[in-house]
mmCIF file of the N, C-alpha and C atoms, coordinates in Angstrom:
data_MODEL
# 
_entry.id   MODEL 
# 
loop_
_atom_site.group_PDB 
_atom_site.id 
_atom_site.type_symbol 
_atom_site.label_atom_id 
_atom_site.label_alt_id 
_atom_site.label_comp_id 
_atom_site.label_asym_id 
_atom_site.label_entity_id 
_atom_site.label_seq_id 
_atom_site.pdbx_PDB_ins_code 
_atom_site.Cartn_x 
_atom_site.Cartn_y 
_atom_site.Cartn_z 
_atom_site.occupancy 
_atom_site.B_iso_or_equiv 
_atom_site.pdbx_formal_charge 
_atom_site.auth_seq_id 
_atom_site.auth_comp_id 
_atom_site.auth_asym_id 
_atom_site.auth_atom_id 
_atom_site.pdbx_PDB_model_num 
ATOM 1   N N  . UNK A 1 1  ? 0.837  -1.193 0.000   1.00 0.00 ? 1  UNK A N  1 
ATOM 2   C CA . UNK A 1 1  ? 0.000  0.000  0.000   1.00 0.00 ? 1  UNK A CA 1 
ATOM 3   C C  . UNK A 1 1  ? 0.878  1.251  0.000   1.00 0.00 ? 1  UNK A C  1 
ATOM 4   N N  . UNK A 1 2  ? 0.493  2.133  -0.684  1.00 0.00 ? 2  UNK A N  1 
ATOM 5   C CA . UNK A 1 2  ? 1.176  3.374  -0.848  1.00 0.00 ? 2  UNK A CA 1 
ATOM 6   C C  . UNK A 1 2  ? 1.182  4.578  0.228   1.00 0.00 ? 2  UNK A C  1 
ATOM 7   N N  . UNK A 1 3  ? 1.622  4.725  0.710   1.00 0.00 ? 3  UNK A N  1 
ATOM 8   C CA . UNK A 1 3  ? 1.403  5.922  1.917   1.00 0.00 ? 3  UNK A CA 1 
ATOM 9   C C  . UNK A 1 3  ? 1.316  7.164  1.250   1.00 0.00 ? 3  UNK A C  1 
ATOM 10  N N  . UNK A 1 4  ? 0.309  7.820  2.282   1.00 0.00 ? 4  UNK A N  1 
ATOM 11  C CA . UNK A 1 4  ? 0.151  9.515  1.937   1.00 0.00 ? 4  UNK A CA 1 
ATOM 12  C C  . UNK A 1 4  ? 1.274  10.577 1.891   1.00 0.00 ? 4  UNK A C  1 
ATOM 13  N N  . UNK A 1 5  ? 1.328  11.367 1.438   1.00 0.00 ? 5  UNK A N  1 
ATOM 14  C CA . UNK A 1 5  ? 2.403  12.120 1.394   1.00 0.00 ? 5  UNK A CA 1 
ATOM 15  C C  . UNK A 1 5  ? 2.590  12.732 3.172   1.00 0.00 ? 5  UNK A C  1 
ATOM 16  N N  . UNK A 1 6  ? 1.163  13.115 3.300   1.00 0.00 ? 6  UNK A N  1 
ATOM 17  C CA . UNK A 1 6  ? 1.021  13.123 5.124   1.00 0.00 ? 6  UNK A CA 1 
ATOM 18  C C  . UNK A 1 6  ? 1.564  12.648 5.807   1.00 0.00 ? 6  UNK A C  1 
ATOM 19  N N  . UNK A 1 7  ? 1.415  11.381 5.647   1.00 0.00 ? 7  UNK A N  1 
ATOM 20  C CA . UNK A 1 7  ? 2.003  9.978  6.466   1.00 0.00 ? 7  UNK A CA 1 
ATOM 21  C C  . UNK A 1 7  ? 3.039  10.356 6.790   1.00 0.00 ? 7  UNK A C  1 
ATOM 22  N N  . UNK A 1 8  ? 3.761  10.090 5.268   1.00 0.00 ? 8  UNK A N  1 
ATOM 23  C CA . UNK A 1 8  ? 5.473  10.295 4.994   1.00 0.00 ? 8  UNK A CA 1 
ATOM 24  C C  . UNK A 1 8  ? 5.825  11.573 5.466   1.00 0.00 ? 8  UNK A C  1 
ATOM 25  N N  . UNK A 1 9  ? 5.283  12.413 5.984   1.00 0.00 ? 9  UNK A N  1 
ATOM 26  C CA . UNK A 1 9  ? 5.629  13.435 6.093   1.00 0.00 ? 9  UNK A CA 1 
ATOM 27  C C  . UNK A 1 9  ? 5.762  13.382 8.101   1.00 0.00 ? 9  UNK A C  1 
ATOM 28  N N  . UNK A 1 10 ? 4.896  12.942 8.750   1.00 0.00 ? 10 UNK A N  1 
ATOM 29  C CA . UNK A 1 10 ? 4.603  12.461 10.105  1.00 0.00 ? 10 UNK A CA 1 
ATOM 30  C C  . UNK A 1 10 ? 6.095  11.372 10.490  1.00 0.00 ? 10 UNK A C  1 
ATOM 31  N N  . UNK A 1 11 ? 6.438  10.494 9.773   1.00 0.00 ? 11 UNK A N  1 
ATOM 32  C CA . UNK A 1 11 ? 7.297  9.712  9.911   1.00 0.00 ? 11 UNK A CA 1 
ATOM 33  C C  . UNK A 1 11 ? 8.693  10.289 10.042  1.00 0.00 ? 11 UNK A C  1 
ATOM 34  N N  . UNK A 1 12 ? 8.703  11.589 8.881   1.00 0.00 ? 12 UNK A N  1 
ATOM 35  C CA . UNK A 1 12 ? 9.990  12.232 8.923   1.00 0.00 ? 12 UNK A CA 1 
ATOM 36  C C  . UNK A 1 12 ? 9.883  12.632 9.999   1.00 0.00 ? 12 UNK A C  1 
ATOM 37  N N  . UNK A 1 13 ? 8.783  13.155 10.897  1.00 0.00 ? 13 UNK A N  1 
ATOM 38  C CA . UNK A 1 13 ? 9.293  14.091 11.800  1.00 0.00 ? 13 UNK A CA 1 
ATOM 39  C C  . UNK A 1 13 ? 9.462  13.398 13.278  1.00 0.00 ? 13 UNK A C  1 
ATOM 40  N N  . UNK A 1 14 ? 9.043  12.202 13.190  1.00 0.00 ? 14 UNK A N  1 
ATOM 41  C CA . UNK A 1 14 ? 9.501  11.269 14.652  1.00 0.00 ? 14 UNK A CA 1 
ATOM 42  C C  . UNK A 1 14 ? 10.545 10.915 14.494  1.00 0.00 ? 14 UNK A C  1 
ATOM 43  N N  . UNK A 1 15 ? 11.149 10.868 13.251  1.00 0.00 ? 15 UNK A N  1 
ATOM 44  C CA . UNK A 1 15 ? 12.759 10.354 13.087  1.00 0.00 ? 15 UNK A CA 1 
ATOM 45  C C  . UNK A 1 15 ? 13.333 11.650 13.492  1.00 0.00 ? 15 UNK A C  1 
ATOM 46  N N  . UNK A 1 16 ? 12.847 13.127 13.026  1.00 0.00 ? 16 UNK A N  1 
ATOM 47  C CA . UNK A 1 16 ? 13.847 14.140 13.718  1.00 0.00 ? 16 UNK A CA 1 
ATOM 48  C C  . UNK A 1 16 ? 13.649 14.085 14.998  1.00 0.00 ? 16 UNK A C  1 
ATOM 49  N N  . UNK A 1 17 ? 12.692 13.482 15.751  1.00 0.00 ? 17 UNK A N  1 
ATOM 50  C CA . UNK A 1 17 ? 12.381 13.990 17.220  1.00 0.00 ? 17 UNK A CA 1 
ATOM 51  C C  . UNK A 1 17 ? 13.488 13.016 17.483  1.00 0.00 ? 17 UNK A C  1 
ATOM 52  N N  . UNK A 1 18 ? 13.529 11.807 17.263  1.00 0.00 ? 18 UNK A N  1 
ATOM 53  C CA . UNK A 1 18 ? 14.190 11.338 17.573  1.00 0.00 ? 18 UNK A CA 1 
ATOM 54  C C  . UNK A 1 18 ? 15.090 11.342 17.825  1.00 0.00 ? 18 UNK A C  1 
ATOM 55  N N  . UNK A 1 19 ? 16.343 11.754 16.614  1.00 0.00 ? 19 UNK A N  1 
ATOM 56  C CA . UNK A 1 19 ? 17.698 12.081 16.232  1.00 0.00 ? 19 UNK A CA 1 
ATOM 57  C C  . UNK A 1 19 ? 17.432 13.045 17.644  1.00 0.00 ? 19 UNK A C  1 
ATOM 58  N N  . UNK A 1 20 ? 16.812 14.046 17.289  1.00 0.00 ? 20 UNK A N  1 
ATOM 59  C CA . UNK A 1 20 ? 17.236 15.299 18.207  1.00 0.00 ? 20 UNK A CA 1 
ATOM 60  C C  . UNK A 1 20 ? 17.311 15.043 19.670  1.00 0.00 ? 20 UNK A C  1 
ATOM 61  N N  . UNK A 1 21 ? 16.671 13.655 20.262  1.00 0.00 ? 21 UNK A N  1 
ATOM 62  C CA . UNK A 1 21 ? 16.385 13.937 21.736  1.00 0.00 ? 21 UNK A CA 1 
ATOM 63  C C  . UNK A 1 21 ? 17.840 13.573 23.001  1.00 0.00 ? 21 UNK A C  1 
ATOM 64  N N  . UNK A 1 22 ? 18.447 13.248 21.772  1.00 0.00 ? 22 UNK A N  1 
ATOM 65  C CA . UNK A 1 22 ? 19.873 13.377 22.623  1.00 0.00 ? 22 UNK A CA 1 
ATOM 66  C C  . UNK A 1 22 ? 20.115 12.224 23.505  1.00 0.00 ? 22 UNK A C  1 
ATOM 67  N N  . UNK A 1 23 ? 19.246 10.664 23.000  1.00 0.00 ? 23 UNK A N  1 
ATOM 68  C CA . UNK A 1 23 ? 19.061 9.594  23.959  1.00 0.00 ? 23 UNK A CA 1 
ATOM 69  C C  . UNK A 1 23 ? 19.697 8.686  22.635  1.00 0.00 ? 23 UNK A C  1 
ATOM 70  N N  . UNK A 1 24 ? 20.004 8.719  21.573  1.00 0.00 ? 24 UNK A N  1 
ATOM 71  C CA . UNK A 1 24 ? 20.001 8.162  20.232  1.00 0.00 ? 24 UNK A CA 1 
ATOM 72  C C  . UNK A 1 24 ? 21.663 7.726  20.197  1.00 0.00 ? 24 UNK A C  1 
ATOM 73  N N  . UNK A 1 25 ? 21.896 6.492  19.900  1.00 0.00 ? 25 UNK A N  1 
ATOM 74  C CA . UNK A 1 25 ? 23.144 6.310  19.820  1.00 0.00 ? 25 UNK A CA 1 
ATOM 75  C C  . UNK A 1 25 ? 23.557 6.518  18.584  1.00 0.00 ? 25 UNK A C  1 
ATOM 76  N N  . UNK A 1 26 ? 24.986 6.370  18.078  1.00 0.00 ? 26 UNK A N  1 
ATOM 77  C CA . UNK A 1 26 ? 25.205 6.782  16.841  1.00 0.00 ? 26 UNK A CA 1 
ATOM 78  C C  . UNK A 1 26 ? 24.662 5.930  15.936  1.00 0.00 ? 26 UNK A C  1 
ATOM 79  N N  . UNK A 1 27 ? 24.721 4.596  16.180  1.00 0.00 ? 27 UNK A N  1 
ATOM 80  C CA . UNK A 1 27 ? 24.349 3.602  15.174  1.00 0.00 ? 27 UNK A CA 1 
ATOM 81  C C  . UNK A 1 27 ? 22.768 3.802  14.983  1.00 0.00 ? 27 UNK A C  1 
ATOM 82  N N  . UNK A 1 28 ? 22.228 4.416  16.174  1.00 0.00 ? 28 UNK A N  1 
ATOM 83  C CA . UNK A 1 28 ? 21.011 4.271  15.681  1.00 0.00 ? 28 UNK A CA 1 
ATOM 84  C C  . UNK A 1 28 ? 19.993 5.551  14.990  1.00 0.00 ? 28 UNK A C  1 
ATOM 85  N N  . UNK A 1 29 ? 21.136 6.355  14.639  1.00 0.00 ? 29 UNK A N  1 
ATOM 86  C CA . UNK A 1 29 ? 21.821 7.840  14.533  1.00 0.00 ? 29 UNK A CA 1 
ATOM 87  C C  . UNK A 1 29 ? 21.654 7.464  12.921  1.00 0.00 ? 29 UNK A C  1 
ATOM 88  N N  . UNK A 1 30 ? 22.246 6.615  12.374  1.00 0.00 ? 30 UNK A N  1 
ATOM 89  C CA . UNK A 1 30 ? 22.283 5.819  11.015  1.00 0.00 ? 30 UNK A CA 1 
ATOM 90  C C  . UNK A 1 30 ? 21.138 5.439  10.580  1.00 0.00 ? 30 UNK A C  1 
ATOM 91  N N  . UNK A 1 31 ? 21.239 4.383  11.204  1.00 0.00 ? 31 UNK A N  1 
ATOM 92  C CA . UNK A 1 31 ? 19.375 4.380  10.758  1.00 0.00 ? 31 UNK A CA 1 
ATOM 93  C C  . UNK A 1 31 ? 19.088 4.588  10.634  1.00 0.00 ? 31 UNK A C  1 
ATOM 94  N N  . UNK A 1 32 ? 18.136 5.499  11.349  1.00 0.00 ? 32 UNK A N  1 
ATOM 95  C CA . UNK A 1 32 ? 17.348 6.890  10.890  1.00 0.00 ? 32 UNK A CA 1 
ATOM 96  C C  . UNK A 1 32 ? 17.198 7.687  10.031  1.00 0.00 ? 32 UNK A C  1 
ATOM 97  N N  . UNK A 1 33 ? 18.852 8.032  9.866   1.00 0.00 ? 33 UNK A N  1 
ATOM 98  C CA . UNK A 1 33 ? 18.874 8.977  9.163   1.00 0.00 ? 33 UNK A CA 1 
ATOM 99  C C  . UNK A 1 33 ? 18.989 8.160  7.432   1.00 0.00 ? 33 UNK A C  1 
ATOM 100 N N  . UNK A 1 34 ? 19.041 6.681  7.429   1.00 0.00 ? 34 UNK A N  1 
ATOM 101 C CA . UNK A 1 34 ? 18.763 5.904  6.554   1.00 0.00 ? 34 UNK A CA 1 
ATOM 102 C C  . UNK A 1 34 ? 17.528 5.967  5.858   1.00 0.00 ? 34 UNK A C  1 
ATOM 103 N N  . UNK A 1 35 ? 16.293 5.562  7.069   1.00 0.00 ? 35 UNK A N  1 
ATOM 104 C CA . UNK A 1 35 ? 14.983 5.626  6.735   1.00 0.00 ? 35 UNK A CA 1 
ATOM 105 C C  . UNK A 1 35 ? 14.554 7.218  6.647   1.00 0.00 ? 35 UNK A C  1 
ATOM 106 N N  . UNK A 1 36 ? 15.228 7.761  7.132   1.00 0.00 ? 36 UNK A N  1 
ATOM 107 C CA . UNK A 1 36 ? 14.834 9.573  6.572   1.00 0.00 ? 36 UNK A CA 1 
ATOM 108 C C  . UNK A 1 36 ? 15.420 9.680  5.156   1.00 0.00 ? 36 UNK A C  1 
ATOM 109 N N  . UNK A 1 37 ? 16.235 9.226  4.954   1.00 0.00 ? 37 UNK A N  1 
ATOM 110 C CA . UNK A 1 37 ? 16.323 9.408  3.365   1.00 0.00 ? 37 UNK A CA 1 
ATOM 111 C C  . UNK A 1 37 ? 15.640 8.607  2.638   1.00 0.00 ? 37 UNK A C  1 
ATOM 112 N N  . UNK A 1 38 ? 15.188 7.607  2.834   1.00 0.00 ? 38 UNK A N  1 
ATOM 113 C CA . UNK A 1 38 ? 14.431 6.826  1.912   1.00 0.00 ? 38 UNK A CA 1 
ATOM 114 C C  . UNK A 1 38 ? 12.712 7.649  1.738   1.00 0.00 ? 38 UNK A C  1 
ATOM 115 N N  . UNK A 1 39 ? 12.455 8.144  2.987   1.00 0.00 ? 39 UNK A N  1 
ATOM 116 C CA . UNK A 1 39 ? 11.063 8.927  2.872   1.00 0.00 ? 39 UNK A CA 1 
ATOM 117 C C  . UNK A 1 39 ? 11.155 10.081 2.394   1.00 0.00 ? 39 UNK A C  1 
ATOM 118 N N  . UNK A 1 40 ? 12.247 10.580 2.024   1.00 0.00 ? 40 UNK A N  1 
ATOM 119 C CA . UNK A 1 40 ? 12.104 11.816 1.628   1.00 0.00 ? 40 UNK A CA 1 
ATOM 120 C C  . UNK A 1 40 ? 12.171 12.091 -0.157  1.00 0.00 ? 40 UNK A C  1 
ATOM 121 N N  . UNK A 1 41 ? 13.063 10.635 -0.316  1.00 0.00 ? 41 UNK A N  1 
ATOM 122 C CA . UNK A 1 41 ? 12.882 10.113 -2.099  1.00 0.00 ? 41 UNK A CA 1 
ATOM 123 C C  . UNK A 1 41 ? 11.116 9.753  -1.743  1.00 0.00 ? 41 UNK A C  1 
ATOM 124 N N  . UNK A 1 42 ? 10.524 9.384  -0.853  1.00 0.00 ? 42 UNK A N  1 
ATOM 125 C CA . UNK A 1 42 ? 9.320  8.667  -1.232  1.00 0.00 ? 42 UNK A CA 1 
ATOM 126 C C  . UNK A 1 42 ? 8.253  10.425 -1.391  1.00 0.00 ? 42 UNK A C  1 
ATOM 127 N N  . UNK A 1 43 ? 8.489  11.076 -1.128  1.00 0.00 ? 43 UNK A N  1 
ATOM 128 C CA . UNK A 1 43 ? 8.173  12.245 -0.627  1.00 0.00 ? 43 UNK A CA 1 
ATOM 129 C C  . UNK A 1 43 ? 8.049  13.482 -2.057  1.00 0.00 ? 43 UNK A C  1 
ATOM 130 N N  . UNK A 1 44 ? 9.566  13.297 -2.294  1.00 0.00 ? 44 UNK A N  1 
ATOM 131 C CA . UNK A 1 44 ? 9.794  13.475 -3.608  1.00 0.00 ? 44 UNK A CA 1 
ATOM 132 C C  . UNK A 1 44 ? 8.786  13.187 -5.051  1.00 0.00 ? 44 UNK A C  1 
ATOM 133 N N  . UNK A 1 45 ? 8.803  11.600 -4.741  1.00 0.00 ? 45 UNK A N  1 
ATOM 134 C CA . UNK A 1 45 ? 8.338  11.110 -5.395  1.00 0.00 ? 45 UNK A CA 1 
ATOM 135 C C  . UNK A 1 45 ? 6.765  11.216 -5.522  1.00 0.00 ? 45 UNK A C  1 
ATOM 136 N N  . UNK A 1 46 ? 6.067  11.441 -4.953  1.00 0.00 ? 46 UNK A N  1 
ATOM 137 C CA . UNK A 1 46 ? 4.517  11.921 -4.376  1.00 0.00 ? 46 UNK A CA 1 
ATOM 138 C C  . UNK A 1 46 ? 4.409  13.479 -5.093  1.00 0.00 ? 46 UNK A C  1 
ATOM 139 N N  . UNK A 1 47 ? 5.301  14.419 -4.673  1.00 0.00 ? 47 UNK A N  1 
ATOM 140 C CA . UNK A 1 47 ? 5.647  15.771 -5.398  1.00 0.00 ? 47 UNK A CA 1 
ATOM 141 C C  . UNK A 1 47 ? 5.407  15.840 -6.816  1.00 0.00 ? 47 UNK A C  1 
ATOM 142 N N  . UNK A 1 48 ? 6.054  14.969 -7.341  1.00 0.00 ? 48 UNK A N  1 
ATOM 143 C CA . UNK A 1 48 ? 6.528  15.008 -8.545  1.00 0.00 ? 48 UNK A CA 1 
ATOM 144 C C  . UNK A 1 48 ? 4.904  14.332 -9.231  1.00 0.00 ? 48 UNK A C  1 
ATOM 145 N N  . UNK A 1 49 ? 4.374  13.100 -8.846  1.00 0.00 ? 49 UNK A N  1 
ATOM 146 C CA . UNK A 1 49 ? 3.450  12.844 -9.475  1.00 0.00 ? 49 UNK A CA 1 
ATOM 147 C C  . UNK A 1 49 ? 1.677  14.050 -9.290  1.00 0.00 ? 49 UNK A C  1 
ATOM 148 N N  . UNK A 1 50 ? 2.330  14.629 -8.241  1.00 0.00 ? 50 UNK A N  1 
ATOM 149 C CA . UNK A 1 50 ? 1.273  15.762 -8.105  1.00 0.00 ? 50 UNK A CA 1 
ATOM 150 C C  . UNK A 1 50 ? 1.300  16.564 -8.968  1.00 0.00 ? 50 UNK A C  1 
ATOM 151 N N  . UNK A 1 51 ? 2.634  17.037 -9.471  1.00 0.00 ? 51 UNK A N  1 
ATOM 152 C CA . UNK A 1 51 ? 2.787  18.003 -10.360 1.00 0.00 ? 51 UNK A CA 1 
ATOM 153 C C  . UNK A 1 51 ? 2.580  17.511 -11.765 1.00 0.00 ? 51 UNK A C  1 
ATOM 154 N N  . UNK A 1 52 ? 2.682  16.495 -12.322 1.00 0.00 ? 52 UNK A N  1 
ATOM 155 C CA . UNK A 1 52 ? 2.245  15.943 -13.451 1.00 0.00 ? 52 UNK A CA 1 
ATOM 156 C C  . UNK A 1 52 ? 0.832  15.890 -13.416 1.00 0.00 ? 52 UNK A C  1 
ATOM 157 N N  . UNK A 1 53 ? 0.325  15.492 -12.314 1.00 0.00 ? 53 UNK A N  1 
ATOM 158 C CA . UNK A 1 53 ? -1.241 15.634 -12.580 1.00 0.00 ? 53 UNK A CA 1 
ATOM 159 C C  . UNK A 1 53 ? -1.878 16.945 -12.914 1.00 0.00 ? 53 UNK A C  1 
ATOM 160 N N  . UNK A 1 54 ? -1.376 18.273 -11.725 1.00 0.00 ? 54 UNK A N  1 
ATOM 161 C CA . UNK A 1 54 ? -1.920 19.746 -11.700 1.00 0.00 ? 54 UNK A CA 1 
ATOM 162 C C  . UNK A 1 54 ? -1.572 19.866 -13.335 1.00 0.00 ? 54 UNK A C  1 
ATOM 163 N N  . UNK A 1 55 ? -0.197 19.523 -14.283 1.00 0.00 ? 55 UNK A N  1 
ATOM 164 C CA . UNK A 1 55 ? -0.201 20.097 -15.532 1.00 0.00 ? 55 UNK A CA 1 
ATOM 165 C C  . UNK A 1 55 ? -0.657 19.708 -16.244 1.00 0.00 ? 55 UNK A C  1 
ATOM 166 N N  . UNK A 1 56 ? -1.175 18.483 -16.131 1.00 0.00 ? 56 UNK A N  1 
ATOM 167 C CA . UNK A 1 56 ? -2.367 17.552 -16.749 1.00 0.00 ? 56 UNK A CA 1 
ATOM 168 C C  . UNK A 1 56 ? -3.668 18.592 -16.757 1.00 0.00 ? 56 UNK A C  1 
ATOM 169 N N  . UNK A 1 57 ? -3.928 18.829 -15.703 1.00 0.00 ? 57 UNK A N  1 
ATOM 170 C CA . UNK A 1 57 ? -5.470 19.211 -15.278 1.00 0.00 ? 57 UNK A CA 1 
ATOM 171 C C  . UNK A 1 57 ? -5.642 20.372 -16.139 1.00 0.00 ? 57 UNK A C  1 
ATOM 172 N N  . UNK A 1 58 ? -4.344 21.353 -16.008 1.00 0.00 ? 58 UNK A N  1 
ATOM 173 C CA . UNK A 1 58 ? -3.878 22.673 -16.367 1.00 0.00 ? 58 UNK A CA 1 
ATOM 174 C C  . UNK A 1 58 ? -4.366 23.116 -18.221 1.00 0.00 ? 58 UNK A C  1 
ATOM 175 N N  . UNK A 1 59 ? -3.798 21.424 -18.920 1.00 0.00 ? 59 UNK A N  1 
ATOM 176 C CA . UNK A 1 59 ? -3.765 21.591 -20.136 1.00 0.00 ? 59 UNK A CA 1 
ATOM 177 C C  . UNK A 1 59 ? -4.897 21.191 -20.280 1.00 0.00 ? 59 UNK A C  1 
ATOM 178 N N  . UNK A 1 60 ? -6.131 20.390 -19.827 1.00 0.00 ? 60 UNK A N  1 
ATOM 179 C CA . UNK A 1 60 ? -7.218 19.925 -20.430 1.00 0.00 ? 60 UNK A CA 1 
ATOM 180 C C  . UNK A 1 60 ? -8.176 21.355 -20.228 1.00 0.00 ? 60 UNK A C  1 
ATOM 181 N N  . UNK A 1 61 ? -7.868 22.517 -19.484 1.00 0.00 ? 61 UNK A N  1 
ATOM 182 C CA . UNK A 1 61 ? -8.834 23.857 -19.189 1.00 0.00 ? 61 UNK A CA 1 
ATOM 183 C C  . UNK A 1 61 ? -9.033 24.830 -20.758 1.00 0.00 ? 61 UNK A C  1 
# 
């Protein structure tokens, strides 16, 4: 199932709470900041098909 851009967007920000709370070891410092990059291509990627649609919509007016 595809997640909302919302979602993905909620997820990034428990990974910053995370990183930030100063309880985070380095390795797990990695991680994170692993799965924060992968949501933020997913994020990207949500962007991008929005904008193909709005110029879609744009040209059929």
């Amino acid at each position: 199932m595809t997640k909302k851009y919302e979602e993905l967007i909620g997820e990034l920000k428990e990974i910053v709470r995370k990183m930030e709370d100063g309880n985070t070891s380095l390795d797990e410092m990695i991680t994170l900041y692993e799965q924060g990059m992968i949501l933020v291509r997913q994020c990207e990627d949500r962007l991008a098909e929005a904008e193909v649609k709005i110029t879609e919509l744009g040209r059929e007016s």
